[in-house]
Structures are given as structure tokens and as C-alpha cells.
C-alpha positions as CSV (number, residue, x, y, z in Angstrom):
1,X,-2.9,-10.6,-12.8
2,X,-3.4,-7.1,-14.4
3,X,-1.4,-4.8,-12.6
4,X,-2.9,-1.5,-13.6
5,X,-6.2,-2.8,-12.5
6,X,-4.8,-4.2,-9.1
7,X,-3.0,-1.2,-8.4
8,X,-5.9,1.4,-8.5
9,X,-7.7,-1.4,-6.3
10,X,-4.7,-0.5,-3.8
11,X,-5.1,3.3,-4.1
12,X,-8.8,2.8,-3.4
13,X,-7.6,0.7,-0.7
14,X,-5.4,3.1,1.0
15,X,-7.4,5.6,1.0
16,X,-10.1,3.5,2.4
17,X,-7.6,2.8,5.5
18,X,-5.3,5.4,5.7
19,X,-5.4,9.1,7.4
20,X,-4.2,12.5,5.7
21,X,-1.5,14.5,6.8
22,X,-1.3,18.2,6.7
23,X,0.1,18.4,3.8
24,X,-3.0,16.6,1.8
25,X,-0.8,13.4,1.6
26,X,-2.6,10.2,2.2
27,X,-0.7,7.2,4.1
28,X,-1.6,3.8,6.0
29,X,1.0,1.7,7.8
30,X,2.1,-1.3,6.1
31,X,1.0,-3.6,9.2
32,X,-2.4,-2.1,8.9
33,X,-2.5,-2.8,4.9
34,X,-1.4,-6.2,5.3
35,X,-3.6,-7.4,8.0
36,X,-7.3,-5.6,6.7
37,X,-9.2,-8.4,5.4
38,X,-10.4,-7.0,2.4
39,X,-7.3,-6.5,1.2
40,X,-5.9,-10.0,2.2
41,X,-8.9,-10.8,-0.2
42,X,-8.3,-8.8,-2.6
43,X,-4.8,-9.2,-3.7
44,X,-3.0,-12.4,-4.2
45,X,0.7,-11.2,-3.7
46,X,0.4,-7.4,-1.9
47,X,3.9,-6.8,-1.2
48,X,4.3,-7.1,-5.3
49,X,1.5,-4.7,-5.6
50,X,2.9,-2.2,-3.9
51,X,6.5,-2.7,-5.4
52,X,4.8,-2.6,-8.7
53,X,2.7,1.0,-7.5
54,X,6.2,2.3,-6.2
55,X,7.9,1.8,-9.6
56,X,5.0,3.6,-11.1
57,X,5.3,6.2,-8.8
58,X,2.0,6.4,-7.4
59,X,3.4,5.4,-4.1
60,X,6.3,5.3,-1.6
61,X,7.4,3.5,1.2
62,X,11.4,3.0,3.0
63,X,13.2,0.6,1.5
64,X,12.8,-1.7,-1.7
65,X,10.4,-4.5,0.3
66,X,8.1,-4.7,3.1
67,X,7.9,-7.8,5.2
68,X,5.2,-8.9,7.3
69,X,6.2,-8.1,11.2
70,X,9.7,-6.3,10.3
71,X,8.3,-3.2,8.5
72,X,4.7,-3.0,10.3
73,X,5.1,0.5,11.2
74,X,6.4,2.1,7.7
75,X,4.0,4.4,5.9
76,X,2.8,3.7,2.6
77,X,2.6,6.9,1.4
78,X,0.2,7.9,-1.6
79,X,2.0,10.5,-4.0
């Protein structure tokens, strides 16, 4: 798995998805993220994508893990 590669596939992604705020800031829901099928075709393991994109700090989201069902409604937030 390359990780630089599979996290400008996410950025792409979340922009594709999400909506911008009024501050120019680009975000998606997780649930929303998680359930697109492109993206469940895309990326083998998401959830480590996007832990992988926080730590790089191209992204944020609450909290250090985003579960399926549980965390639906936080916003992936691209910085």
C-alpha cells in the first residue's frame, strides 16, 4: 500500500463528496465517506487512510478513530 499515493486519492475523494464552508474549508461526513462506493473500491483499509492523512496533517476529524455507525456524523475536515 503506498500511502502518499492513497492519501491524495482521499483528498480527491473528499472533495469529490464533500461541501465547503464559509470559511473555504472542505468537509464530508465520515458516514458519507465510508459508504460511497468508489471509495469502498478504492481503498482497502479507509479508516487507516485517514489516520495516516491526519498524522500528516492534511486532515482532521474528533477523536483518534472513526468507526462505522458510531462516528457517522463527524466531519472529516480537509486542512
Amino acid at each position: 500500500m503506498n500511502v502518499e499515493h492513497e492519501t491524495t486519492l482521499l483528498v480527491e475523494e473528499i472533495r469529490r463528496l464533500g461541501t465547503e464552508d464559509a470559511a473555504g474549508k472542505i468537509s464530508v461526513k465520515f458516514g458519507v465517506l465510508f459508504n460511497d462506493d468508489k471509495c469502498a473500491n478504492l481503498f482497502e483499509a479507509l479508516v487507516g487512510t485517514l489516520r495516516a492523512a491526519k498524522r500528516k496533517k492534511i486532515l482532521t476529524f474528533e477523536g483518534e478513530l472513526l468507526l462505522q455507525g458510531v462516528h457517522d456524523n463527524v466531519d472529516v475536515i480537509l486542512l
